[in-house]
C-alpha positions in Angstrom: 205.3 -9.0 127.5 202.2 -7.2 125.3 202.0 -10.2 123.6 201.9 -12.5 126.2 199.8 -10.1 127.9 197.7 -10.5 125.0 197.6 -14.2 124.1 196.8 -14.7 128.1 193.7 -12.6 127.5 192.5 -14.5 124.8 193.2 -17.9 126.8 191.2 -17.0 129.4 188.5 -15.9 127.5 188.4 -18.8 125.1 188.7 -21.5 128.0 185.9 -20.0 129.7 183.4 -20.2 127.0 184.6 -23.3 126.1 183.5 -24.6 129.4 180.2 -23.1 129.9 181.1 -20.2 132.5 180.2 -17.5 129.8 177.3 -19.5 128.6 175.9 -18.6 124.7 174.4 -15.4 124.3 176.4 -13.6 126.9 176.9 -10.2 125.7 181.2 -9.5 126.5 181.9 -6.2 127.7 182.8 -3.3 125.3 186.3 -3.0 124.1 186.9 0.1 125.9 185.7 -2.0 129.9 187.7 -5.4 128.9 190.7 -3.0 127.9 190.3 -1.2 131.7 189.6 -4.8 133.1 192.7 -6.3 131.7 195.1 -3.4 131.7 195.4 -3.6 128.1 195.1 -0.7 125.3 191.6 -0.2 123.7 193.2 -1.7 120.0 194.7 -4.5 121.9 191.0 -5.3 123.3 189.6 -5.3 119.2 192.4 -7.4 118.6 191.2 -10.1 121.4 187.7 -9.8 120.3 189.0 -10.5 116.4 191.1 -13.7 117.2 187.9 -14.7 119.6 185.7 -14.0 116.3 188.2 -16.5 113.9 187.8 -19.2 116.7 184.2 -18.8 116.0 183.8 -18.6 119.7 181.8 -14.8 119.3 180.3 -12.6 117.2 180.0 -9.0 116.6 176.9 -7.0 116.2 177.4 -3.3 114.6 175.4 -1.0 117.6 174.7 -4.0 120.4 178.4 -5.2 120.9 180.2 -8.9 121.1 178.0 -12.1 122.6 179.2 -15.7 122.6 177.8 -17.9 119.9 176.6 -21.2 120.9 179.0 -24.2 120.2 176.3 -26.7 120.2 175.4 -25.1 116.5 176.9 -26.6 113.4 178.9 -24.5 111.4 176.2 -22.0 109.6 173.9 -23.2 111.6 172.4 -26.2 109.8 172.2 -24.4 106.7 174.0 -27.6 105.3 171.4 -30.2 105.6 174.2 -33.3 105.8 174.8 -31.2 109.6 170.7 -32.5 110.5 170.4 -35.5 112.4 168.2 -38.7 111.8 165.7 -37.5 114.2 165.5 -33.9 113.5 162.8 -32.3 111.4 164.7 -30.5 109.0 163.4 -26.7 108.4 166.5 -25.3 107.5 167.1 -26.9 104.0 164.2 -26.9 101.2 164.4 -29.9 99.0 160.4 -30.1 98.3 159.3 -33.3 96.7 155.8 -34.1 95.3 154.0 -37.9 95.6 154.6 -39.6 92.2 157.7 -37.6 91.6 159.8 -41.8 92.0 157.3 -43.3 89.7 158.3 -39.9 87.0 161.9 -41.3 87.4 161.1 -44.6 86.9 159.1 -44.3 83.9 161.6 -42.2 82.7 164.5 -44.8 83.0 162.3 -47.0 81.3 161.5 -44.9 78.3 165.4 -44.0 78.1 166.8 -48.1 78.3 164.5 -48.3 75.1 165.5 -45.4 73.3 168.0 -45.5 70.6 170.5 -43.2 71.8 171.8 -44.6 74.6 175.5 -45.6 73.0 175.8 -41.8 72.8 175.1 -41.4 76.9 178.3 -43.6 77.2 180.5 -40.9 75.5 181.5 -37.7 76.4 179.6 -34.4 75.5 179.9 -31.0 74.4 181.0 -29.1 77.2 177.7 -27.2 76.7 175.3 -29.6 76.4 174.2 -31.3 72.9 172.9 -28.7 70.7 169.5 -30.1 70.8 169.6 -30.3 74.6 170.4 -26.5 74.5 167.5 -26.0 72.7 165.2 -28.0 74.6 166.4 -25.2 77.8 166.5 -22.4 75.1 162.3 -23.5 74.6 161.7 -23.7 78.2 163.6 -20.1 79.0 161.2 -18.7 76.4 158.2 -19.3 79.0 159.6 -17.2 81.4 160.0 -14.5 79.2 163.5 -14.7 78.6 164.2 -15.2 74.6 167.5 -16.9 73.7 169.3 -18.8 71.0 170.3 -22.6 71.8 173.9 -21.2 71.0 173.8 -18.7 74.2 172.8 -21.9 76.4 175.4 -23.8 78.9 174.1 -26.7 80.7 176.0 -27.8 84.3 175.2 -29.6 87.2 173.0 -27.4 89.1 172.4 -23.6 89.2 175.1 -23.9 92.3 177.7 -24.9 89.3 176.3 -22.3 87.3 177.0 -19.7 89.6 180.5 -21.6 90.0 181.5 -21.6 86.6 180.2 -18.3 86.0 182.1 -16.4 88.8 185.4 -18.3 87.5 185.2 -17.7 84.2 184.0 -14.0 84.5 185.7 -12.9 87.8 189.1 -12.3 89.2 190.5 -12.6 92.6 189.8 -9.2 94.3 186.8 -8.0 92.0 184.2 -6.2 94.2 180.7 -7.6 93.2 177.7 -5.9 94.8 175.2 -7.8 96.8 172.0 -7.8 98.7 173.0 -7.9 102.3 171.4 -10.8 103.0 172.3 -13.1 100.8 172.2 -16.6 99.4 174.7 -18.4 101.4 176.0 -20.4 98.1 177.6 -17.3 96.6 178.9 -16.0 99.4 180.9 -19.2 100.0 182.1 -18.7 96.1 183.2 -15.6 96.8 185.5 -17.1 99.6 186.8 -19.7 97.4 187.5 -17.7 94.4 188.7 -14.6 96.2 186.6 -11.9 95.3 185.4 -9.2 97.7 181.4 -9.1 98.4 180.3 -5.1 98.7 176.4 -5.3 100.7 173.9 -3.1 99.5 171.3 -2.2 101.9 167.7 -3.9 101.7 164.3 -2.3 101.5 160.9 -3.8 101.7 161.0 -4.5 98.1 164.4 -4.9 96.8 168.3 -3.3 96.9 168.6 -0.1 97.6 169.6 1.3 93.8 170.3 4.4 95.2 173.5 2.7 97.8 174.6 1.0 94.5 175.1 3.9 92.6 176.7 5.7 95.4 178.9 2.1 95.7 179.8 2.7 92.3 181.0 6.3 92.7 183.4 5.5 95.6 184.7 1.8 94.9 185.6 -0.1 91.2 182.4 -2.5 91.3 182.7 -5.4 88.6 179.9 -7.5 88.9 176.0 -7.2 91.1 174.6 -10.2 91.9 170.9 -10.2 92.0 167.6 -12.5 92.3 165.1 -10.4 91.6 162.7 -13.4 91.1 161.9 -15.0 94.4 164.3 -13.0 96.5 166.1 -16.1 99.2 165.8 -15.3 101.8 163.7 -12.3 101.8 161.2 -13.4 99.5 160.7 -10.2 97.3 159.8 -9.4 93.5 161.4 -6.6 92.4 158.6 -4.6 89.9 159.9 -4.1 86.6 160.4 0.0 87.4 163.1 -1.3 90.1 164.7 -3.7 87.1 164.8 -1.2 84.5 166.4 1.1 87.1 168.9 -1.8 88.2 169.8 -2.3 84.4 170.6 1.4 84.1 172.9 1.6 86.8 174.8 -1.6 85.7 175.1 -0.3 82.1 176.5 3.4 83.6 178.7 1.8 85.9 180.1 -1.0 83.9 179.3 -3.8 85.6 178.1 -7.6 84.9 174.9 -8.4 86.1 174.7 -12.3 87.7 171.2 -12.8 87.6 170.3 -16.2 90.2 166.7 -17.4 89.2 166.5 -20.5 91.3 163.0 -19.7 93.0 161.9 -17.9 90.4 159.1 -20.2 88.7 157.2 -20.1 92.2 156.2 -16.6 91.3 153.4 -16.8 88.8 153.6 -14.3 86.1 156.7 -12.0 87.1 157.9 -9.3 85.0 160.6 -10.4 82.8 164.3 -11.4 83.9 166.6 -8.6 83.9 168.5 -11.0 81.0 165.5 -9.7 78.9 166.0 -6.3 79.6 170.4 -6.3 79.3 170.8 -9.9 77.7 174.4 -8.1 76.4 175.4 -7.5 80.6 173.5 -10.4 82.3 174.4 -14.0 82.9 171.4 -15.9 83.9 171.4 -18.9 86.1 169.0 -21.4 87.2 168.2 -25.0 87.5 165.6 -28.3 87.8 166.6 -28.2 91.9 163.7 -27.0 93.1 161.2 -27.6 90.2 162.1 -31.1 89.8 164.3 -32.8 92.5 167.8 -32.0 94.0 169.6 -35.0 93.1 168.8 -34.1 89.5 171.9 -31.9 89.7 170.5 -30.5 86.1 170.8 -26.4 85.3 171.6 -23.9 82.7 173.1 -21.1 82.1 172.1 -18.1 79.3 174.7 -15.6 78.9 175.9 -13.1 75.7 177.3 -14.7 73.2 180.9 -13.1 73.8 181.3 -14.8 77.5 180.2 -18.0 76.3 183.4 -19.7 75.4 185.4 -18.5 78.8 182.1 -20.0 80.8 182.6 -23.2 78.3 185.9 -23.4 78.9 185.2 -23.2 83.0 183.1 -25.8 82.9 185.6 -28.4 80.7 188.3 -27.7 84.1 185.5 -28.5 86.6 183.3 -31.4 85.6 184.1 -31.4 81.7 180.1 -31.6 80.8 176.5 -32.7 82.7 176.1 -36.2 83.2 174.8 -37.4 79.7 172.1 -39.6 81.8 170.3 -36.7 83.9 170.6 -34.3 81.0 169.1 -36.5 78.8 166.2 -37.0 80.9 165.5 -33.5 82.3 165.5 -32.5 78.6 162.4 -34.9 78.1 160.7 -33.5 81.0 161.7 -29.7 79.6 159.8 -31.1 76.2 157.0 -33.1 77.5 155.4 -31.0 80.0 156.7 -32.6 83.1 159.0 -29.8 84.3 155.9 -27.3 83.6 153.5 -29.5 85.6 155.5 -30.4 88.4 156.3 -25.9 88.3 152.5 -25.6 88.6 151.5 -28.0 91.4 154.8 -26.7 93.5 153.8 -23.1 93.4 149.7 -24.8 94.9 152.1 -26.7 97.1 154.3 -23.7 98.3 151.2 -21.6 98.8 149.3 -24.2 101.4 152.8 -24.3 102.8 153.2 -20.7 103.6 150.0 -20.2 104.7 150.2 -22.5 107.4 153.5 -21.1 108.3 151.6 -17.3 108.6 149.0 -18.4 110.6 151.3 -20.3 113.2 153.4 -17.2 113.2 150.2 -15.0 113.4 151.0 -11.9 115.1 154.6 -11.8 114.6 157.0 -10.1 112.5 157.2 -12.0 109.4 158.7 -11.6 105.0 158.4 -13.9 102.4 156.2 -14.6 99.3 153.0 -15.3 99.8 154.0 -18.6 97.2 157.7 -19.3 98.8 158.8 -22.3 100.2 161.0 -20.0 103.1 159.8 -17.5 105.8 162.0 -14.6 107.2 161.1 -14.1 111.1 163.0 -11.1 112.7 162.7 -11.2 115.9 162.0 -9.3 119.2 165.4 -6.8 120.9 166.5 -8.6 123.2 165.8 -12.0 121.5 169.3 -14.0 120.3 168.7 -16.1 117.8 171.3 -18.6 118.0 170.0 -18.9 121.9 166.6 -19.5 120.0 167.9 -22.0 117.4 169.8 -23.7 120.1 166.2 -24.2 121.9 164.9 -26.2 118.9 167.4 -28.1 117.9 167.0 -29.6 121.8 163.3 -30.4 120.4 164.7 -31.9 117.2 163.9 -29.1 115.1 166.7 -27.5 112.8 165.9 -24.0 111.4 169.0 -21.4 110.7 169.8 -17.9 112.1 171.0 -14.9 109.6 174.7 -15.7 109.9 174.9 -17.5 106.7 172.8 -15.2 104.6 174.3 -11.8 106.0 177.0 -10.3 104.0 177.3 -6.9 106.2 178.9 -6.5 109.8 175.6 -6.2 111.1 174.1 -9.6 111.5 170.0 -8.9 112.5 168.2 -11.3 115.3 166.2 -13.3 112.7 165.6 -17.1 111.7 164.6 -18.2 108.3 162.2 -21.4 108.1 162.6 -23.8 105.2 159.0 -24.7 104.3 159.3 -27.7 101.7 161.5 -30.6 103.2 159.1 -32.3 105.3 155.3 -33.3 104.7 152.2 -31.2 105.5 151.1 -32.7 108.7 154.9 -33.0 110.4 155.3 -29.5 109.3 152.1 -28.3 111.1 153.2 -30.0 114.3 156.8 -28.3 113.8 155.8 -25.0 113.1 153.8 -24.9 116.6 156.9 -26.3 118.3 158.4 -23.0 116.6 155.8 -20.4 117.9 156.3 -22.2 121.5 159.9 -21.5 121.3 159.5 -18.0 120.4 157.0 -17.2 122.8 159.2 -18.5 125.6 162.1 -17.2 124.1 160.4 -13.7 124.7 159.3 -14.3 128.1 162.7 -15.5 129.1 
């Protein structure tokens, strides 16, 4: 009878937020009043709310209690961009692009039908990369401070596959790694694949808090912290080199692996050095030609000690075998010619214009990020929701994402993160006001 009892609770629930009678955003009672409504125990009442929560039909907030998430939102709300529609301005997903960037392509196809090494594109490759492709990456890692053999360089397809690769190679099912507690959705969705636990660390205006990790690391058997202190996504910080000397400490103390993601990182001009530089012995560093270059490139690298170099080899062999021979071949001309530095240089002018017009159509509200970042954190007001707020937009074809698919803790803040780079100035100057209208009403509501 309890569990029919039980089952009936959720039913009812369910059905009526599936047909609009508990619209999105309703805040549920508290366990304790739906426990006294339904003649049910208080545990019974967590238990509704948990199945409720698996059905993605609500979620939780630690201190302000259960509201119903709006069905009308893609899964992680749009931070997959295949999710936006035709018609929708897309500021949830940065892919920027410069003008010339197709005639750079198609120079370089040219250049590479009349080169004399294309019988050797036909065949397969090292699972590393060529040893002179390795070198061409070990050059460019140089310039950002980072000195490294070609022999400690992996290419694969992306810094996503990096981070893939790495994680398999170097992690087990049920390892705890420490992370920032918002987070970059990629790893969090590799630490559901692969099985390993995610442990947030609290954030501060300018980084983790070191002092939560070490007290982590006395109380539970961290393996691994995963860190961009580069270009923080979605956050936007810079750690100062006191906070990554103090992060490479506590790693070394505690034993752990330091996955250092430097994706953003060449939008910051002049950053201290990687924390590879300081612990090159501890740290995997992983980065790409994504954002640089293009997307579709599907080009990045990987430096790591000498000793994990073979198990991250031998990941990359089960998942994809080596980099397509074509793309490598040409991102390692652009590495060596200049391109990749040229095209680094005008998107940092291009992510500054960007930004600024995002501050001043957001002048006056809460807002993080870098002042040379192609993304803007916006927390917003109380009693704002901001899947009630996304849900707004996307009726005016605009796609931004809430803090679900960042957040790694149980508490999930009101916030929205705009995506500066995937649209061109002037559409994104109309869309940001569309933004700051939605807000405004949202607050007034």
């Amino acid at each position: 009878m309890a569990v029919a009892r039980y089952k009936g609770v959720v039913d009812a629930l369910a059905a009526d937020i599936r047909t609009g009678r508990l619209p999105a955003g309703t805040r549920l009672p508290t366990h304790r009043e739906l426990a006294v409504r339904e003649g049910i125990a208080v545990a019974t009442a967590t238990r509704v709310y948990a199945e409720l929560g698996s059905m993605g039909l609500v979620s939780g907030e630690q201190g302000r209690g259960t509201f119903v998430r709006d069905l009308a939102l893609p899964a992680g709300h749009g931070i997959d961009q295949h999710a936006v529609a035709a018609d929708t301005i897309d500021l949830n997903f940065n892919y920027p692009a410069l003008p010339g960037q197709a005639d750079l392509l198609r120079h370089a196809l040219r250049d590479l039908a009349t080169s004399g090494d294309l019988e050797a594109l036909l065949r397969y490759q090292p699972h590393g990369g060529r040893p002179h492709e390795r070198a061409s990456v070990a050059r460019h890692l140089r310039r950002r401070g980072l000195r490294v053999g070609a022999e400690e360089v992996l290419l694969v397809s992306g810094a996503q596959h990096g981070l893939a690769v790495s994680t398999m190679a170097l992690l087990q099912p049920g390892d705890v790694v420490a992370v920032d507690a918002l987070t970059y959705p990629g790893f969090k969705v590799l630490a559901d694949s692969l099985r390993f636990e995610l442990a947030p660390l609290p954030i501060t205006p300018d980084g983790p808090d070191l002092v939560a990790l070490e007290r982590l690391c006395a109380r539970r058997r961290i393996t691994a912290v995963y860190a961009m202190p580069t270009l923080h996504n979605p956050l936007g910080w810079v750690m100062d080199a006191a906070a990554r000397a103090r992060l490479v400490d506590t790693a070394r103390r505690c034993g752990l692996l330091i996955i250092e993601d430097a994706a953003y990182a060449y939008l910051v001009e002049k950053p201290p050095p990687p924390l590879a530089a300081h612990a090159p012995d501890i740290t995997v560093y992983v980065s790409g030609l994504s954002k640089n270059v293009a997307t579709g490139l599907r080009v990045g690298f990987i430096a790591a000690p000498p000793t994990l170099v073979p198990a991250i080899e031998r990941a990359i062999r089960a998942t994809t075998w080596n980099t397509p021979a074509i793309t490598t071949a040409i991102a390692c001309r652009w590495l060596d010619d200049g391109v990749v530095t040229r095209l680094e240089r005008e998107k940092r002018l291009d992510a500054r214009a960007r930004q600024a017009l995002a501050r001043e159509a957001m002048a006056g509200l809460p807002h993080v990020g870098h002042p040379s970042s192609y993304f803007l954190w916006l927390p917003l007001a109380e009693d704002s929701r901001a899947d009630r707020l996304v849900a707004a937009l996307a009726g005016r074809n605009v796609s931004v994402s809430t803090a679900e698919p960042f957040t790694t803790s149980t508490h999930q803040p009101q916030a929205i993160r705009l995506a500066l780079g995937s649209t061109d100035l002037d559409t994104l100057r109309q869309t940001l006001a569309i933004v700051r209208r939605a807000i405004d009403d949202d607050a007034y509501r």
